[in-house]
C-alpha positions in Angstrom: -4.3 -13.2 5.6 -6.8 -11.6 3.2 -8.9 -14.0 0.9 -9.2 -13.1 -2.8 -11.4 -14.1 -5.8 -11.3 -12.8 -8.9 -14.2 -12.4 -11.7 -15.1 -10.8 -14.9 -13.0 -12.8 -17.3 -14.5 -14.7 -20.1 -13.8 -14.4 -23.8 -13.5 -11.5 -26.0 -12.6 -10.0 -29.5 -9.6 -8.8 -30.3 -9.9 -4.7 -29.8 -12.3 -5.3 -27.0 -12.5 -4.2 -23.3 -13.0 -6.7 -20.2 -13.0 -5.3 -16.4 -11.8 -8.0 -13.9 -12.9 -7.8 -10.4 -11.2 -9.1 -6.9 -13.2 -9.1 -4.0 -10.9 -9.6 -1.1 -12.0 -10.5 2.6 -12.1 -9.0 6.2 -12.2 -5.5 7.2 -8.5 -4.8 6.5 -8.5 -4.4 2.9 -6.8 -1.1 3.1 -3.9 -2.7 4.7 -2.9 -4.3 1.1 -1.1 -3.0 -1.6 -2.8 -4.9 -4.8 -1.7 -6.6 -7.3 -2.6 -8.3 -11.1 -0.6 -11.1 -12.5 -0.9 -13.0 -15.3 0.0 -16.4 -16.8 -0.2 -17.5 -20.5 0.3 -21.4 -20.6 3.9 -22.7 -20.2 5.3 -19.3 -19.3 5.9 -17.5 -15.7 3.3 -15.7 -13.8 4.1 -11.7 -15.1 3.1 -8.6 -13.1 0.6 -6.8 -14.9 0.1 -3.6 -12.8 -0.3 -2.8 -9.2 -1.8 -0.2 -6.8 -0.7 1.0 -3.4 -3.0 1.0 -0.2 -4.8 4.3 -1.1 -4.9 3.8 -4.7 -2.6 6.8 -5.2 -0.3 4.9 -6.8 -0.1 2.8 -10.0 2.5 0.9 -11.6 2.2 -1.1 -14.5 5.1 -3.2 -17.1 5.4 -0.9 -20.4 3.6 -3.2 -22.5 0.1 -2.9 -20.9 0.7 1.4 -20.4 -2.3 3.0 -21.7 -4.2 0.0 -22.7 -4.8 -1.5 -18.7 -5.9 0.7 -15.9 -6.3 -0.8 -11.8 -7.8 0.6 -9.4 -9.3 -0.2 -6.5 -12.4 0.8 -3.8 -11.3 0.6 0.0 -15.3 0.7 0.9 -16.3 -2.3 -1.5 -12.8 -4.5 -0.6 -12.4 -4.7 -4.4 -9.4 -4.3 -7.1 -10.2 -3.7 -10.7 -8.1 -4.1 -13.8 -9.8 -2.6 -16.9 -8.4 -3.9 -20.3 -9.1 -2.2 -23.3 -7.8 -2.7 -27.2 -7.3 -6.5 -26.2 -4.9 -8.7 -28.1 -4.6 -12.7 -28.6 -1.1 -12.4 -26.4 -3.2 -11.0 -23.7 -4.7 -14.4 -23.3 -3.7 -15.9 -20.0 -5.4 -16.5 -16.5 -4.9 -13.6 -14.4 -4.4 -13.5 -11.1 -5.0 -10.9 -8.3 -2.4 -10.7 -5.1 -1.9 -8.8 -2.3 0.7 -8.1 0.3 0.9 -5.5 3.1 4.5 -4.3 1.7 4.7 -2.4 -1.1 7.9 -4.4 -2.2 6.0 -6.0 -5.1 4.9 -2.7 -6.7 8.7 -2.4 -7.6 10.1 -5.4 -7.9 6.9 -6.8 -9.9 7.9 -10.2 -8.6 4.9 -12.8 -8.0 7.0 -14.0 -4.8 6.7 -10.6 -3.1 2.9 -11.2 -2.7 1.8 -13.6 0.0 -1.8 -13.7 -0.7 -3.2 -14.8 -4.2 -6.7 -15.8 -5.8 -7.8 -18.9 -7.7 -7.6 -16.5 -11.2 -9.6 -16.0 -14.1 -9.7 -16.8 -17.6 -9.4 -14.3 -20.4 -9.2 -15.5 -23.4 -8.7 -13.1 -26.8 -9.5 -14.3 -30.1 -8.2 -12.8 -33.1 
């Protein structure tokens, strides 16, 4: 099972840009599709986008298209979710997951990803 930590969050302006980081463990990183979640306080855990093994494919819920981009770098075992033209409903901790089936990318649900990270903050004020 991979090991995954996220970084880069923190607290930003509405409008502004934030690039989160998961640096996953072992030498099988490649193995994974990738995954960000989400989670505002009292609500679920939302799929925010997702990239297959390669990075050749993205997927991502209509409400983040065009504003989030993921992608990830096989050589440096690391998953990137760049957020621009932030809003205060973007507040939440997100999460990074991974799974070696691509189920998830699909379905976008949270219990299709066995591996998960501790999350990070990002917080948008208006």
């Amino acid at each position: 099972q991979v090991q995954l930590a996220e970084s880069g969050g923190g607290l930003v302006q509405a409008g502004g840009s934030l690039r989160l980081s998961c640096a996953a463990s072992g030498r099988t990183f490649s193995s994974y599709v990738m995954g960000w979640f989400r989670q505002a306080p009292g609500k679920e855990r939302d799929f925010v986008a997702g990239i297959s093994w390669g990075g050749g494919h993205t997927y991502y819920v209509d409400s983040q298209k065009g504003r989030f981009t993921i992608s990830r770098d096989n050589a440096k075992n690391t998953v990137y979710l760049q957020m621009t033209s932030l809003k205060p409903e973007d507040t939440a901790v997100y999460y990074c997951a991974a799974d070696r089936n691509d189920d998830g990318l699909r379905s976008h649900r949270a219990r299709d990803f066995r591996s998960w990270g501790q999350g990070t903050q990002v917080t948008v004020s208006s």
